[in-house]
C-alpha positions in Angstrom: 0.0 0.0 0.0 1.1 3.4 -1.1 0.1 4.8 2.5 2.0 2.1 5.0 5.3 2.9 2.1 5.1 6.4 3.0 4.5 5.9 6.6 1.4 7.0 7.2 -0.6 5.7 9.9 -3.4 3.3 8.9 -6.3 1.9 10.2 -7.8 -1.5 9.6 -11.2 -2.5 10.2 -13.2 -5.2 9.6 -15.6 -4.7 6.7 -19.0 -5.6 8.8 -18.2 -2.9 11.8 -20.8 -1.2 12.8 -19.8 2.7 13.3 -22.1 5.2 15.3 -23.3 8.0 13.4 -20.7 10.8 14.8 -18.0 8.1 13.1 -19.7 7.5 10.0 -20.4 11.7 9.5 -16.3 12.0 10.2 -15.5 9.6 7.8 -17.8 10.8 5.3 -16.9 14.8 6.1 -20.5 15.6 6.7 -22.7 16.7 9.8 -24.0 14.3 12.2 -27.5 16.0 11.3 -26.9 15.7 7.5 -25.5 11.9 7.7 -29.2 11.4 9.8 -31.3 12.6 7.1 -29.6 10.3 5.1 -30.0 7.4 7.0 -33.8 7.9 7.2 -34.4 8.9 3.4 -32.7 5.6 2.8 -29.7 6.5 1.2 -27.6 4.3 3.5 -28.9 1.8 5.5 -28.7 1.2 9.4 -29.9 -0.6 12.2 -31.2 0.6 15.7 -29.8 -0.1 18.9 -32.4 1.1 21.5 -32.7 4.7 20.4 -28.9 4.6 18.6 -28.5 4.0 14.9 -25.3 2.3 14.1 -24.4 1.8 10.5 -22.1 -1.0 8.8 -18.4 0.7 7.9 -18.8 -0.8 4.6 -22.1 0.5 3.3 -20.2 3.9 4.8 -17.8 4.1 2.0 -20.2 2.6 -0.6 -21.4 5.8 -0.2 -18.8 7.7 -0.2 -17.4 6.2 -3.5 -20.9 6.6 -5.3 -21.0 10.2 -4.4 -17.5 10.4 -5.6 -18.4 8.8 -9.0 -21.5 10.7 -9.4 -19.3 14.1 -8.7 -16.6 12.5 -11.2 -19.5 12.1 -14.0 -20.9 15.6 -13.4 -17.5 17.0 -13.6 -17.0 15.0 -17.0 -20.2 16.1 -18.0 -19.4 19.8 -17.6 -16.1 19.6 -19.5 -17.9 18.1 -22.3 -20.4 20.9 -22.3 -17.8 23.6 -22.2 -15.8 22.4 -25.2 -18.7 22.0 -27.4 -19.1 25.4 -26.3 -15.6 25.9 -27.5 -14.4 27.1 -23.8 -11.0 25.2 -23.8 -8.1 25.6 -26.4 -7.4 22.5 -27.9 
């Protein structure tokens, strides 16, 4: 791995963890709040606890790496738009 190479602390964890939701808003860079709302509108699924929702590390960064190739798409998407529009110098 590029990271343990370099030095750089690392972190393993097995894939079926179940994270609170202040752990899985860090990891994701979000608000506790905004993670919530997408928990309930389905968006990433979790379990209850009592009253505590716990969510599965691994459906975490499924998440995150659909968000990321959604953004990636758009981004594409954009460019594409721009140099029909004849934006860039080719």
């Amino acid at each position: 791995m590029k990271a343990t190479s370099q030095g750089t602390p690392i972190s393993i964890i097995p894939i079926a963890t179940e994270m609170t939701t202040q752990a899985a808003a860090e990891l994701l860079g979000c608000s506790r709040p905004h993670l919530v709302k997408l928990l309930e509108s389905g968006e990433i699924p979790f379990t209850k606890v009592g009253k505590h929702r716990r969510v599965k590390f691994e459906d975490v960064i499924d998440h995150k790496k659909k968000k990321r190739e959604e953004r990636e798409a758009l981004l594409i998407e954009i460019m594409k738009g721009d140099e029909e529009l004849g934006l860039y110098d080719s």
